[in-house]
N, C-alpha and C positions, 0 to 999 in steps of 0.2 A: 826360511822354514815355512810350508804349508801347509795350512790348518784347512782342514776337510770337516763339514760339518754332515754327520748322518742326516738320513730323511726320516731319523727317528724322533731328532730333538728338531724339526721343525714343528709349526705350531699347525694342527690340521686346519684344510682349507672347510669351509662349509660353503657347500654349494645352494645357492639360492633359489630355488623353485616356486613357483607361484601354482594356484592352482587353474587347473585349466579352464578355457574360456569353456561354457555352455555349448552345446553342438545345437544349434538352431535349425526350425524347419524350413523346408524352400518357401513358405509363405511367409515368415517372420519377417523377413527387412522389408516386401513391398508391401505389409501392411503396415509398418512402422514409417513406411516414404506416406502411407496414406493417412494415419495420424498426425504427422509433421504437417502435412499439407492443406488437409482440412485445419489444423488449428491454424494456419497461417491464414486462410481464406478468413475463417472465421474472426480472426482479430484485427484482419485487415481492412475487410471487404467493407467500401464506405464511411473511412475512419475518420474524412474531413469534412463530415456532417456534423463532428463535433466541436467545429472550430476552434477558439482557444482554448476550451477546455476547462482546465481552471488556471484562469487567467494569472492567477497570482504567483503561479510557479512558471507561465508562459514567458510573462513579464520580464524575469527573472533570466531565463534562458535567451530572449532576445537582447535581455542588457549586458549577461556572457558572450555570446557571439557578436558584440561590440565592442568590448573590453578586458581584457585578460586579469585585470585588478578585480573588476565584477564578477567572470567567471571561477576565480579564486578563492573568493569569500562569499559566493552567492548572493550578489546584491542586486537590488529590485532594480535600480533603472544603473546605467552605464556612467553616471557622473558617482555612482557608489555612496548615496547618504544614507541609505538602511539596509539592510540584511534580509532576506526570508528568515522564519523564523524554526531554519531547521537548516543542518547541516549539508554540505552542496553536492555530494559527492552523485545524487540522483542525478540533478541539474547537468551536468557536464557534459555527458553523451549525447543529450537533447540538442547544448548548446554549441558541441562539435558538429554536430549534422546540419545545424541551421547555419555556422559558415561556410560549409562546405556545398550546398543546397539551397540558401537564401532561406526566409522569413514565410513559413506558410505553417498551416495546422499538420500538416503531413510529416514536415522536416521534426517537429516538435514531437508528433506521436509514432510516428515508426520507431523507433527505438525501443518504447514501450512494448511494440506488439513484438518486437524482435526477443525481446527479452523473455515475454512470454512462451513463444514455440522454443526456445532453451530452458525453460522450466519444464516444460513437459519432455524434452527431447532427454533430460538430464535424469528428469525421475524416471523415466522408461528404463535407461540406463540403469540405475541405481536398483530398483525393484527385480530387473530381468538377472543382475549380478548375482544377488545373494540370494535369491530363488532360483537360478540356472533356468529359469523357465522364459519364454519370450510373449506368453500369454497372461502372468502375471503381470509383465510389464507394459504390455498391451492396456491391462483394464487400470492401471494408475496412470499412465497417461491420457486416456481416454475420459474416464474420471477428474481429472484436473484440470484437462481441456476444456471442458462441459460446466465447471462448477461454476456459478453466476457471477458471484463477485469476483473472480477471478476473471472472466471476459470484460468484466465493468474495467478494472485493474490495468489491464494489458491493451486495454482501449485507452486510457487515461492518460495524466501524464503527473501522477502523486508521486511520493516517492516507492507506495508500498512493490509498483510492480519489482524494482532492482530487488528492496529486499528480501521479497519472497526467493528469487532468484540466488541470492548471495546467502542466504541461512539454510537453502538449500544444498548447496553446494558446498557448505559445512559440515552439515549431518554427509553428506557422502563422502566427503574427504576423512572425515572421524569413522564408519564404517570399514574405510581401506583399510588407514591404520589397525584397527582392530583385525581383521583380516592379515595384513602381514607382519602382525607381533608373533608368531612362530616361527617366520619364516629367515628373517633377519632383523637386529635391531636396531639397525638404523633408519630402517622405510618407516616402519610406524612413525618413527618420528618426526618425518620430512611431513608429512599427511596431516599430520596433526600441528605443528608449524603452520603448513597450508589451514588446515582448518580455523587455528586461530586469527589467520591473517584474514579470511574471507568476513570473520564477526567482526573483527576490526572496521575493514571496508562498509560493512552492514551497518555499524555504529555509525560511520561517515554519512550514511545513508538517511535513516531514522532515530541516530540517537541512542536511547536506552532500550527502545525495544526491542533492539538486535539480541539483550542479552538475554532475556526469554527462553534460548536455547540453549545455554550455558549448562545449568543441571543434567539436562538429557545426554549433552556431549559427553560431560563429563562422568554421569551416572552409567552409562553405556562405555566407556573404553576401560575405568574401573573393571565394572564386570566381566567384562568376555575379552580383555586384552591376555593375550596367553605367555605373560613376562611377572617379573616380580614385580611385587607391591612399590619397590623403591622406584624399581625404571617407573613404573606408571606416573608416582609422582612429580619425579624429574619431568616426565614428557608433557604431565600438563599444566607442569609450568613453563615449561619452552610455550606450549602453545599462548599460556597466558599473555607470557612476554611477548609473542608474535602478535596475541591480539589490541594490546597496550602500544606496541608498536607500530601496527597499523590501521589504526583507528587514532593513537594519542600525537601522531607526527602536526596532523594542522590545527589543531586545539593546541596543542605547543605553542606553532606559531602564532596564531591569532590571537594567545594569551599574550604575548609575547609582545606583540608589534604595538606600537605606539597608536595609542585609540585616537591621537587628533590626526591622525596619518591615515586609517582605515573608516570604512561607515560603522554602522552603530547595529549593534548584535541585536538584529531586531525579536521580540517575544520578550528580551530584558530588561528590567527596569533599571540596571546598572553601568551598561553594556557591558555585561560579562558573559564570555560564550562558558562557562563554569556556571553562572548563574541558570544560563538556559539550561543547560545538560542537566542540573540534579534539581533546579523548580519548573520551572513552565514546562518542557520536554518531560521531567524524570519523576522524581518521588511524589510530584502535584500531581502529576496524573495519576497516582495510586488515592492519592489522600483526597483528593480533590481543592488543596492549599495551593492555587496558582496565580499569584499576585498579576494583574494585567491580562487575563484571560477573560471571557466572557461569562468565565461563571462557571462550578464546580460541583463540588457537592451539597446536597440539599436533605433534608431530613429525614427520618428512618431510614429505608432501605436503598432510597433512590438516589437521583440526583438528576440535575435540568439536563441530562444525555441520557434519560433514561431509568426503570427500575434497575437495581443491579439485584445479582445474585443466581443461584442456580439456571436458572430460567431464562436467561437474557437471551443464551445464544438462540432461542427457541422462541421470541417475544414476535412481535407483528412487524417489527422494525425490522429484525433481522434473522430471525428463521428464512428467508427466502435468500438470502444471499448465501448461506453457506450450511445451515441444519442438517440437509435434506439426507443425506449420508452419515451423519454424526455419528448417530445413534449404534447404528450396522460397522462404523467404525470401529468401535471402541469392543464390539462385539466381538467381532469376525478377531481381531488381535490379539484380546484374550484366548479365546479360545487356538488361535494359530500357536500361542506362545505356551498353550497347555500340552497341544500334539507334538511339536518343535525341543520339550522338554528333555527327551535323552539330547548325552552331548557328544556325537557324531558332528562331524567338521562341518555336512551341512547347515545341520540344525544349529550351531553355533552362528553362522552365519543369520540366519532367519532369526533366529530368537535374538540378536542386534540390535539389527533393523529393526523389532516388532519395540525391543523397551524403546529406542533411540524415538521415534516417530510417536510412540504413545505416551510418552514422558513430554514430548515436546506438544503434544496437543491436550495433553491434564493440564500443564504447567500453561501455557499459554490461553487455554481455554479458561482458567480459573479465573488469570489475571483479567481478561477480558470483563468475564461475569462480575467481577468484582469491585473493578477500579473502576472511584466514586469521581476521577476531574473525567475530564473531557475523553468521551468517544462516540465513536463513528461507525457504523455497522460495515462499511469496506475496510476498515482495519481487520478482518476477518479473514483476510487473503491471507494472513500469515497460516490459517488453518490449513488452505488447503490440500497443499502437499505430503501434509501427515493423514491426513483424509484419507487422500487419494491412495497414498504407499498403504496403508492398512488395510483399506478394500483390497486392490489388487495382492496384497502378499496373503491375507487372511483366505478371501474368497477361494484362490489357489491352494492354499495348504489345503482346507476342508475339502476344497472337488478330489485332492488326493484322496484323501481318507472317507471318501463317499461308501464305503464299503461298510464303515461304521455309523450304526444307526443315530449316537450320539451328533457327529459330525454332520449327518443328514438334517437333523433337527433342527442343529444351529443353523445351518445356511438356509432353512424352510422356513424359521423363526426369522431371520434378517430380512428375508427379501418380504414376506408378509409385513413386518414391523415397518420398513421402507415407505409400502404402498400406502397403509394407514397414513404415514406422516406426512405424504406425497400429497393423499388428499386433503389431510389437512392444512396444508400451504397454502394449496390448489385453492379452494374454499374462502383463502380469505380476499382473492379478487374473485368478484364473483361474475363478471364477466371476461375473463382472460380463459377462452379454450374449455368451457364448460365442462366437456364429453370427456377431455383430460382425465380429469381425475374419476370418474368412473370406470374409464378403462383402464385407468393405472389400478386401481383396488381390483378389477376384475381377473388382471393379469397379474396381479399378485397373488390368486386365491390360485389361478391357475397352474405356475409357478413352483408356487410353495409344494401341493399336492406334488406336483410332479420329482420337487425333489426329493421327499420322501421316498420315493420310490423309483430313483432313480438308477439303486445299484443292480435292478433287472432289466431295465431295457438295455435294446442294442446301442450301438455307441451313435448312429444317425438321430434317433431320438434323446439319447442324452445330451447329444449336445444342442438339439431343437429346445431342450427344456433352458440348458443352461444360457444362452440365448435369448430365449423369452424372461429370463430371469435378469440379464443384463439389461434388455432393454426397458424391464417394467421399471426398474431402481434407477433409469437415466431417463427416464420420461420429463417426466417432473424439472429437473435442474436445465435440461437440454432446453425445455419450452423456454425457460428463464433467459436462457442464455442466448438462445435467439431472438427474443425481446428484446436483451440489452443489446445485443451487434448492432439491432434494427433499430433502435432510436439515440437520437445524438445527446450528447451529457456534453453539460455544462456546469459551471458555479464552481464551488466549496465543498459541496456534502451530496456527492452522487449517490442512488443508487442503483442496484442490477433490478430489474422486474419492471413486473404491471405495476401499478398503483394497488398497494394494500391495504383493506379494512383497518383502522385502527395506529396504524403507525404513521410518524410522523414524515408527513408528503403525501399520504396519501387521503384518505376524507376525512382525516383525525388532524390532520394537519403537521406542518415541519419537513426537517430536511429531506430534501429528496423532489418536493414539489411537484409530485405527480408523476407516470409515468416515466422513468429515467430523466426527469428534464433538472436545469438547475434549480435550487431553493430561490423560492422569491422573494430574497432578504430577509430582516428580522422579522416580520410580519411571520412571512411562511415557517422560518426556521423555529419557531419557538408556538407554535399552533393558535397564531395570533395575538398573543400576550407577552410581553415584554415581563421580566421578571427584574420586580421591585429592586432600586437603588441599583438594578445591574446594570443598565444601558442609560444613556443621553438622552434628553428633551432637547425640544426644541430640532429633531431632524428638520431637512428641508425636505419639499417632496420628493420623493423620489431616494433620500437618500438612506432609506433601510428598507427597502421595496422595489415595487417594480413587479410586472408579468413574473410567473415561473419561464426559466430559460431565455431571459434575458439576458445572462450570462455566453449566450451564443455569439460564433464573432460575427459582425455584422461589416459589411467590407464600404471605406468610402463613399458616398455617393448612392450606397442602396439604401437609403433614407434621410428624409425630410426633417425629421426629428432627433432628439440624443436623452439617452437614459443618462442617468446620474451614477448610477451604481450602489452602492453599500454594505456593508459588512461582507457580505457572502457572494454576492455576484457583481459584475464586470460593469464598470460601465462603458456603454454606447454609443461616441459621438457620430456627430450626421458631418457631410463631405464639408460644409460651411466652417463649423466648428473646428474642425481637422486643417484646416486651411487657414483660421486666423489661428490656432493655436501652433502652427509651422512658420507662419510668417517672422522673419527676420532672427530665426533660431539659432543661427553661429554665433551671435553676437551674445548668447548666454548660455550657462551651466546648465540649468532646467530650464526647458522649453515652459514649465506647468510647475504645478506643485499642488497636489489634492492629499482632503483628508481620508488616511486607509486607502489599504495597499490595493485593496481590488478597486475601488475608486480610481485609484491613478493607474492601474494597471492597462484599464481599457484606452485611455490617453493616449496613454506609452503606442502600446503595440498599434495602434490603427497609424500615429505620427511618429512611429518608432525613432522617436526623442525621447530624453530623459525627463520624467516625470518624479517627482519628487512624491515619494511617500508620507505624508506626514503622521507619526504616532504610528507605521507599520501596521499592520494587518488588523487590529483591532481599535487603530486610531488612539490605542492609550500607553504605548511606548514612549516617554518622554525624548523624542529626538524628531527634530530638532525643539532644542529650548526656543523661548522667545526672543531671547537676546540672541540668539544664533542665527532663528530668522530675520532679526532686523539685520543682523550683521552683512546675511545676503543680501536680504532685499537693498541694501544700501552701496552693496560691492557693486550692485548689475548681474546679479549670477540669478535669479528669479525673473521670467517675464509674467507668467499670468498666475491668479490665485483662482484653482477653480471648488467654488462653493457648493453647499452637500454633502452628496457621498456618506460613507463611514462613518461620522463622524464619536470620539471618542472624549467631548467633554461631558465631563459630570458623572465616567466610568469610576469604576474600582479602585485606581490607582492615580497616583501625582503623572503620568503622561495623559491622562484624562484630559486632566484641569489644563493642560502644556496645550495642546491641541484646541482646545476652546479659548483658549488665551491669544492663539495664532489666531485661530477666525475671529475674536473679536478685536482685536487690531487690525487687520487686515478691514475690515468692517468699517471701521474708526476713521481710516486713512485714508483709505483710495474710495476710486467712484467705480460704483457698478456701471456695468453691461450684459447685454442680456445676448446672447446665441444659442438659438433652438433651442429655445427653453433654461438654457443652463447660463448657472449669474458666475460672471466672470470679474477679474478685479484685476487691471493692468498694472502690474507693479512697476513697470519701469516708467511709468508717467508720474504725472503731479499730485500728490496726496487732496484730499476734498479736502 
């Protein structure tokens, strides 16, 4: 018998439609091949003037492209006895190009700059989507291109370039989905899976700052996801579990594996990569509680990184790396998300983007401002992508509705507000391009009048105005950014610009050490005062000092002499030095073994041998204990102890005391030697 099924009682198909791409104008892609292009000159152009960079993540990536166990766990030199004191997943790219390319500053920083022209190439994307427009997307990659710390970033080799990369590619994987919860319910949910999966990887990246973006993802598909309340919950929990699952897979591991088996989770005082993630990396940097750190929060409002609070992003330190826009930000988005307000499919789209991007720069802007442990005014590149996406979607929305006098205002009011803040950046070097900032106020008065009155002229002159409007508001950050391409970074604590009045590197003293160059140790980093009970006595010379940008790599044989290095910058052996610290190295596990990581870092990379870190990056990681070093020193696995450097007794913490305990046995036992300057201690000879 056969059973016939009507085409009644089937279940209807829905057809999947998307909405359509933007129709773009013939000028659109070869101005966007010219965007791509200039950022790529611009991030490229003379990038191995800034030789190792910062040595201590260099180090790192040279002892991964040696070893797959080091590249894995992110460990300072290739025999794997300590950790960076951050998650690897930055390192890896770095450390695939340098086996594929050999050992130079190029193999190390191209990746950086590579990542950066896909940040811009990404938000263009992302901004021209959900405004349909290609000149929105224009001015947020042009914008993001140009923003100073962000050239500083993508010059570099920190972890922040990936992340800005990877949290960007978040918010627009979370905007699709939102976009195709009408359409079918399953894509929202692949999107956001992806979305979760990229904070995950971003976690691998930087840790807990990944999740800074968290609220806006979620505060944004909540809102404008066009499904029930249940699916949304379900979706972002898949995504949660995507991002727990791709972020939690090698913290598994590494919790996991047998700690006499792997090196020592450097930044912890337990070796626990858990200890890292929620103290030294996580909630210490909010509170400023960060056992083993250099030091945190300090009374009333500030703390030894700085005043916190409203103000900061705005302060001498770091108003030039990323302010200069802020303001016009935050502006131009309200107002876009006031016009954007009916809900028409466009506007749905636009008004996304505006919470997604302005949630994410309240929410990260605040934590910034606020958190009392340690920060860096180049952690500020997480800004700029929400910068940039609010100018360009904002600026667009109002040129639409130029027809209204209100909207005329606000964008006459922005660019005037700009030029005022432009000059006062401008202002605080007061020999960087003088004439700058009068012409920037002067084209901003220009400017501004002009938009007012822009909804009568012809469209030649509006767009003459709108033009002199772009370029008065990019003046300012553009000079920035050309200073930093043109000068080489080195050290710990970069930053973008001239030399500032008042902030620290510049004639107030601290990171940054002047004109983009590296900090000159604790001296420099701390405005020449060492802050009581925080740091060791008793350095040797050289080993919390040294010139600014010292930290530069310095190649065999172009010198007679050798820097020591310390806390923050590199040190510098001369061809002598390099050569007995090479001699008869098969024969041991570390060629070297120095106090603090940028100490042995410069060892490492000039005799690209393993150099032992001791006490990791701040010298007061307890690893190796002392009975661990004798255990070496006794196996033959140690040939030289080089003295100086970092050094981290009589810090904060029991790896303080550990590391002072090392140099004074070492002290005890063996007989000094002196090359170029620097006192050496052969461990594999006769004790004194």
């Amino acid at each position: 018998m056969t059973t016939t099924t009507s085409t009644l009682d089937r279940p209807p198909v829905r057809t999947v439609t998307t909405p359509p791409a933007p129709a773009d104008p013939s000028w659109a892609r070869p101005a966007l091949v010219v965007l791509l292009l200039g950022t790529a000159l611009l991030y490229l152009w003379g990038l191995g003037a800034s030789g190792w960079a910062n040595s201590f993540y260099s180090a790192a990536v040279q002892a991964g492209s040696e070893s797959w166990k080091a590249f894995f766990f992110g460990s300072s030199d290739a025999a794997n006895s300590i950790t960076v004191d951050k998650t690897p997943l930055s390192l890896w790219p770095m450390a695939l190009s340098v086996r594929v390319f050999g050992l130079s500053s190029w193999s190390i920083l191209v990746p950086q700059a590579l990542f950066g022209v896909a940040t811009v190439a990404l938000l263009h994307h992302t901004v021209r989507r959900v405004t349909g427009s290609a000149v929105a997307g224009l001015i947020a990659g042009l914008v993001m291109a140009l923003t100073p710390v962000a050239v500083l970033m993508f010059r570099f080799n920190n972890p922040d370039a990936l992340l800005a990369l990877l949290l960007l590619g978040a918010g627009t994987a979370t905007l699709r989905a939102v976009e195709d919860s009408k359409v079918d319910a399953g894509r929202p949910l692949r999107w956001l899976v992806l979305a979760g999966s990229l904070v995950g990887l971003a976690f691998l990246t930087k840790m807990m700052q990944a999740f800074l973006v968290l609220p806006a993802l979620a505060l944004v598909y909540l809102l404008f996801a066009r499904t029930s309340w249940g699916r949304k919950v379900v979706h972002l929990l898949a995504a949660l579990g995507a991002m727990l699952l791709a972020g939690g897979w090698w913290v598994a591991i590494v919790e996991l594996w047998p700690a006499a088996s792997r090196p020592y989770i450097g930044g912890s005082q337990n070796n626990s990569i858990l200890e890292l993630t929620l103290g030294y990396n996580g909630l210490g940097r909010l509170s400023g509680n960060e056992t083993g750190s250099v030091g945190g929060a300090g009374g009333g409002t500030g703390s030894m990184w700085g005043a916190t609070g409203i103000g900061r992003l705005f302060s001498s330190e770091v108003g030039g790396q990323i302010a200069w826009l802020l303001p016009a930000a935050l502006v131009l988005g309200a107002a876009a998300l006031w016009w954007t307000r009916t809900a028409t499919r466009e506007n749905r789209r636009v008004g996304a983007a505006i919470v997604m991007f302005g949630a994410t720069l309240v929410v990260t802007g605040l934590t910034f401002s606020f958190m009392a442990g340690i920060f860096h005014a180049y952690y500020t590149v997480a800004l700029a992508p929400a910068i940039a996406a609010l100018v360009g979607i904002g600026a667009w929305t109002l040129w639409r509705e130029r027809h209204d006098v209100i909207a005329r205002a606000v964008l006459a009011a922005s660019v005037a507000g700009t030029a005022v803040l432009a000059y006062v950046l401008l202002d605080r070097s007061a020999t960087f391009v003088p004439w700058l900032r009068v012409l920037v106020v002067l084209g901003g008065v220009v400017a501004a009048g002009g938009l007012l009155g822009v909804h009568r002229m012809p469209k030649r002159w509006a767009l003459a105005v709108a033009g002199l409007a772009l370029a008065t508001v990019l003046a300012g950050p553009a000079s920035y950014a050309l200073e930093t391409a043109g000068t080489p970074h080195s050290g710990s604590i970069p930053t973008a610009g001239p030399t500032v009045a008042g902030a620290r590197g510049g004639p107030g003293g601290g990171p940054g050490g002047g004109p983009g160059r590296a900090p000159g140790g604790m001296r420099g980093a701390f405005g020449g005062q060492l802050p009581a009970g925080q740091f060791p006595t008793g350095a040797q010379a050289g080993g919390f000092g040294g010139p600014p940008g010292q930290g530069t790599q310095v190649a065999p044989g172009s010198r007679t002499g050798s820097h020591a290095g310390g806390l923050l910058d590199a040190s510098t052996p001369s061809a002598a030095l390099v050569k007995v610290l090479s001699s008869n190295s098969s024969n041991f596990t570390w060629a070297a073994a120095a106090i603090g990581s940028n100490t042995a870092s410069g060892y490492q990379l000039a005799t690209q041998l393993p150099v032992m870190a001791i006490g990791g990056f701040n010298g007061s990681d307890p690893s190796p204990t002392l009975a661990q070093f004798e255990a070496y020193v006794k196996a033959g696995k140690i040939h030289w102890f080089i003295a100086g450097g970092g050094r981290g007794g009589g810090g904060p913490s029991a790896g303080g005391s550990t590391s002072s305990a090392i140099s004074a046995w070492v002290e005890a036992h063996f007989t000094a030697t002196t090359v170029s300057g620097i006192t050496l201690y052969d461990l594999s000879g006769s004790t004194s």
